[in-house]
C-alpha positions in Angstrom: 0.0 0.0 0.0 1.1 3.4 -0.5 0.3 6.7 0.5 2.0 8.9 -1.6 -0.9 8.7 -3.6 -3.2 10.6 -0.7 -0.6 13.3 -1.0 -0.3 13.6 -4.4 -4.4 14.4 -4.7 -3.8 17.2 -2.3 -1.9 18.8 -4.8 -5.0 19.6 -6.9 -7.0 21.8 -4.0 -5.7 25.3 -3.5 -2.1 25.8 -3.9 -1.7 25.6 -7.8 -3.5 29.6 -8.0 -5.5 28.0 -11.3 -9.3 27.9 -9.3 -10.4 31.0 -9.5 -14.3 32.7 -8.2 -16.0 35.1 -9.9 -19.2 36.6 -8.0 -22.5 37.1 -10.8 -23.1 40.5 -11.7 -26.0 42.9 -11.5 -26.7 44.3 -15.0 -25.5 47.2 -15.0 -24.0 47.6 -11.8 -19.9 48.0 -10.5 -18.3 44.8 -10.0 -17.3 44.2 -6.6 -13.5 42.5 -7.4 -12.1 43.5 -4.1 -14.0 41.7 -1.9 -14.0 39.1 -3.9 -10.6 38.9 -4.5 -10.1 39.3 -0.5 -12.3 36.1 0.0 -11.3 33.9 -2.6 -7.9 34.3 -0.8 -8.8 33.9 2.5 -10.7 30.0 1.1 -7.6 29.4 -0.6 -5.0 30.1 2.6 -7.7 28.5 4.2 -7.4 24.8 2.2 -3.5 25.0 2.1 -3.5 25.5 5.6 -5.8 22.3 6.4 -3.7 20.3 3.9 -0.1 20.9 5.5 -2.0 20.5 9.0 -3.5 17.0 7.8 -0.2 16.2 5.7 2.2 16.7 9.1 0.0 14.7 11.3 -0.4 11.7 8.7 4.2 12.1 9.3 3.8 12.9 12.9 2.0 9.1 13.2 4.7 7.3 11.3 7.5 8.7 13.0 5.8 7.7 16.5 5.5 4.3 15.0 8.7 3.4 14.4 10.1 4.9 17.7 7.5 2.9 19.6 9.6 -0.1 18.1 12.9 1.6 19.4 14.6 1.8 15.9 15.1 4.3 12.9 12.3 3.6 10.5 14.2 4.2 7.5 15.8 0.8 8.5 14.9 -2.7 8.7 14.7 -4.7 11.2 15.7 -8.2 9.1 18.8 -10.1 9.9 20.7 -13.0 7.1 17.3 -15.4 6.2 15.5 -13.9 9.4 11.6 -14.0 9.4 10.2 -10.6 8.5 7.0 -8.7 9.8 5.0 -9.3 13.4 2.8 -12.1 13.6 -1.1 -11.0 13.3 -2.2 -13.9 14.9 -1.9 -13.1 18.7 -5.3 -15.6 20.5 -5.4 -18.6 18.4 -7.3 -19.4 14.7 -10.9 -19.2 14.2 -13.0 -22.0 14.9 -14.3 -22.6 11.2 -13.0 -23.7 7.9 -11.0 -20.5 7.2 -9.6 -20.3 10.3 -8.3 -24.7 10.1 -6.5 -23.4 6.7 -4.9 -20.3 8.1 -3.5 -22.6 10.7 -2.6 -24.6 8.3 -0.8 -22.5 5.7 1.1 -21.3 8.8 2.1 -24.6 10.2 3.3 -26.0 6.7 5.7 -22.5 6.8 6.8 -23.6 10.7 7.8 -27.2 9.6 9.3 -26.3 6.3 11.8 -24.0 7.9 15.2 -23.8 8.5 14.8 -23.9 11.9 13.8 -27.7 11.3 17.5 -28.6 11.2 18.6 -27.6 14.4 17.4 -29.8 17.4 16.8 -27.1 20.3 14.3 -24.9 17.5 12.7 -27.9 15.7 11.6 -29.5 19.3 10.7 -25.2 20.3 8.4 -25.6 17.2 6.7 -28.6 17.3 5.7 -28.2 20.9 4.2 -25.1 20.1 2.3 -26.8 17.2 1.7 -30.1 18.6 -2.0 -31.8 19.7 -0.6 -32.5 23.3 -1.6 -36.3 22.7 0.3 -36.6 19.7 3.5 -34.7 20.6 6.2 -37.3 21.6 5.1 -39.4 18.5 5.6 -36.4 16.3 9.3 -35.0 17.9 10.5 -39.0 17.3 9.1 -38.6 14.0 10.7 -35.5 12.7 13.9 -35.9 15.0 14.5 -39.8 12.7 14.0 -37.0 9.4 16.1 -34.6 10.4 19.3 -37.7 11.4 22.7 -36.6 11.5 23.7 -38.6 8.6 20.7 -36.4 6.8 22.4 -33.5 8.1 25.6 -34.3 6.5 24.5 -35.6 3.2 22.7 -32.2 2.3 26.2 -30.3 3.2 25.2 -29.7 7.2 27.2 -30.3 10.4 25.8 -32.3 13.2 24.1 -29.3 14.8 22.2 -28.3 11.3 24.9 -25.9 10.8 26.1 -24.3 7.2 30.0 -24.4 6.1 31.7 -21.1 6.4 31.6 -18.9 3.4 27.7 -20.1 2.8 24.1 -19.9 3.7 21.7 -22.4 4.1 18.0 -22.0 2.9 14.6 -23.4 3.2 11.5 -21.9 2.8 8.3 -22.9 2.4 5.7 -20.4 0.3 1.8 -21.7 0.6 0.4 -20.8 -3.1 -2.9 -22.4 -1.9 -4.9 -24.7 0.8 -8.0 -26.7 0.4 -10.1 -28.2 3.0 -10.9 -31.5 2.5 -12.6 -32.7 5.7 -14.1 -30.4 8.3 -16.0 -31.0 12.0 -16.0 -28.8 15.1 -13.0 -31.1 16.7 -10.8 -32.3 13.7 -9.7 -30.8 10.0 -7.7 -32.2 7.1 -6.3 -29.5 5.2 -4.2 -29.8 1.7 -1.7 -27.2 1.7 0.1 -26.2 -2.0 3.5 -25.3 -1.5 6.7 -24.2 -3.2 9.9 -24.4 -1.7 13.2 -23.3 -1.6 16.4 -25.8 -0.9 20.3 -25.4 -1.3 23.3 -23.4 0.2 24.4 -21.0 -1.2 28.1 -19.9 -2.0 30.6 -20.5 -4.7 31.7 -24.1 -4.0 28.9 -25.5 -2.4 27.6 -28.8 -4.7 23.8 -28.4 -3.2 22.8 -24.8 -5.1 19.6 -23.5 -4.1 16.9 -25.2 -6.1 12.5 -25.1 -6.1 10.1 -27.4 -6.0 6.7 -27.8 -5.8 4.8 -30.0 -3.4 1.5 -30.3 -1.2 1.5 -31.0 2.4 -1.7 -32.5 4.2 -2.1 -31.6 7.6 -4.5 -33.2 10.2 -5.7 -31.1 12.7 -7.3 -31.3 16.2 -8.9 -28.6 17.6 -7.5 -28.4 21.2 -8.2 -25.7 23.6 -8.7 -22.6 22.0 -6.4 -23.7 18.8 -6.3 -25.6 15.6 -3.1 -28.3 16.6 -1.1 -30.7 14.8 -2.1 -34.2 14.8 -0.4 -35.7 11.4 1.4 -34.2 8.3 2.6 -36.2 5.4 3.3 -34.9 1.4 3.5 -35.4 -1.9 5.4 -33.9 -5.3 3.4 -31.7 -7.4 1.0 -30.1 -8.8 4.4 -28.6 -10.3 3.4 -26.0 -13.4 5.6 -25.6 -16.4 9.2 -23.9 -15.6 9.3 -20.6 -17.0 12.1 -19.1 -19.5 13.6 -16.7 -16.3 17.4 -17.1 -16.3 19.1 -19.0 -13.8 20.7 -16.7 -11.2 24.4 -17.0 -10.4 25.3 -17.7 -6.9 26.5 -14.2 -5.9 23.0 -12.7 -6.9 21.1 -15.8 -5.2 23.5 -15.3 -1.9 22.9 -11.6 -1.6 19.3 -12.2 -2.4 18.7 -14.9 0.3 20.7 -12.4 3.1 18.4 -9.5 2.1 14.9 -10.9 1.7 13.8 -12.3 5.1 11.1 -14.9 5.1 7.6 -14.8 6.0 6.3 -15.6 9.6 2.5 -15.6 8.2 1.0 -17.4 5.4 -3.1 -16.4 5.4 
C-alpha cells in the first residue's frame, strides 16, 4: 500500500492559484473585485493551511511508530534469512474452515523452515504446534528425518549448521490450501506449496533449487487452537518452468541475506 498517492491528490486543491471565483453580476452595476478577491484568498489560505496541517500529522503518526519499536524507520529490522513482519495472529485461529487453513498454511511454513534442522528450535516448534496427545510421537518422528547422517549428506554439520563462506535456505511459500474434511474437533487440510532448498556460496555442490509440493495436515482442535495431529506430502501439482534465467550464486546469496522470510502465510 502506499500513501504517496493521498498526497499527491492534495496537490490539486488550493495551492496551484488556477481555481479561481467570480461573484455574478448585477446588469449594469460595478463589480465588486475587491471583496471578492479578498475572500477567494482567504478560502484558498484556508485549504492550504488544512492540507499541510493533515499532511504533518499523517508524518507525525509514522515517525511515532517506528520509535514505539525503538529503531530508525528508515531501517529494517531483518537479519541473514531472518523471518520478516509481526505475527497477526496473537489468541489462536478461528474455529471454522477459514480459520483450520490459516492454521494450516502457517504450520506448513513452521515445519518447512530452516529452523527444522537444528534440534533445540525444531523441538521449540513442534511443541508449540503439537496436539498435546500426539506430541512425543511427532518429535521422534521428525527428529529420525532430520538424522545426523541427513544433516551431513545435504552439506550440514551435526548441529544443522552451514559451512563457512555459505548460507543455508529453506523456505516454504503456501500458493494455496483446500479443506478436505471439516468437523468442530478435527480438520484435514491440503496445503500447496513451493519451496526453496540449497546453500548458497561458490563451491557448495547443493545450489539452491524449487520445488513444488502439497502437504496435508491433520488437525485437532485443542483448547482454543487448531493443533497438529499428522502431516505427510507429496510432489506436485508442479506448473511448467518458465524461461527466467538461472541466477548465479553471488545474486542468489545476496538475495537470500536481504529478503527475510515470512512468519504468516493467510
Amino acid at each position: 500500500m502506499s500513501l504517496g498517492d493521498d498526497h499527491q491528490s492534495s496537490g490539486d486543491y488550493g495551492g496551484t492559484g488556477q481555481t479561481r471565483l467570480r461573484l455574478p453580476e448585477e446588469d449594469g452595476g460595478p463589480r465588486r473585485g475587491g471583496r471578492s478577491s479578498s475572500r477567494s484568498l482567504v478560502t484558498v489560505v484556508g485549504v492550504v493551511v488544512l492540507l499541510i496541517a493533515a499532511i504533518a500529522f499523517a508524518n507525525r503518526g509514522g515517525d511515532d511508530s517506528a520509535s514505539a519499536e525503538g529503531g530508525d524507520g528508515d531501517k529494517p529490522k531483518t537479519s541473514s534469512t531472518a523471518p520478516s513482519g509481526t505475527r497477526p495472529v496473537q489468541a489462536g485461529f478461528a474455529h471454522d474452515e477459514q480459520g483450520a487453513q490459516s492454521a494450516a498454511a502457517n504450520y506448513a511454513v513452521a515445519l518447512g523452515s530452516d529452523g527444522m534442522f537444528d534440534k533445540a528450535r525444531r523441538h521449540e516448534l513442534v511443541r508449540a504446534l503439537a496436539d498435546p496427545g500426539r506430541l512425543d510421537r511427532l518429535q521422534t518422528g521428525f527428529d529420525a528425518d532430520y538424522s545426523v547422517a541427513f544433516l551431513k549428506s545435504i552439506g550440514l554439520d551435526e548441529n544443522g549448521k552451514a559451512p563457512s563462506g555459505t548460507t543455508f535456505v529453506n523456505r516454504t511459500l503456501p500458493a494455496g490450501t483446500k479443506v478436505t474434511s471439516f468437523s468442530d474437533s478435527a480438520a484435514t487440510v491440503d496445503v500447496w506449496c513451493n519451496g526453496l532448498f540449497g546453500l548458497t556460496g561458490e563451491k557448495t555442490t547443493n545450489p539452491v533449487t524449487n520445488n513444488w509440493f502439497t502437504v496435508t495436515m491433520k488437525l485437532s482442535w485443542s483448547g482454543d487452537d487448531w493443533k497438529v495431529l499428522e502431516t505427510s506430502q507429496k510432489n506436485g501439482p508442479t506448473p511448467v518452468p518458465g524461461d527466467s534465467p538461472v541466477s548465479g550464486a553471488d545474486e542468489m546469496s545476496k538475495a537470500v541475506q536481504e529478503f527475510g522470510g515470512f512468519t504468516y502465510a493467510r
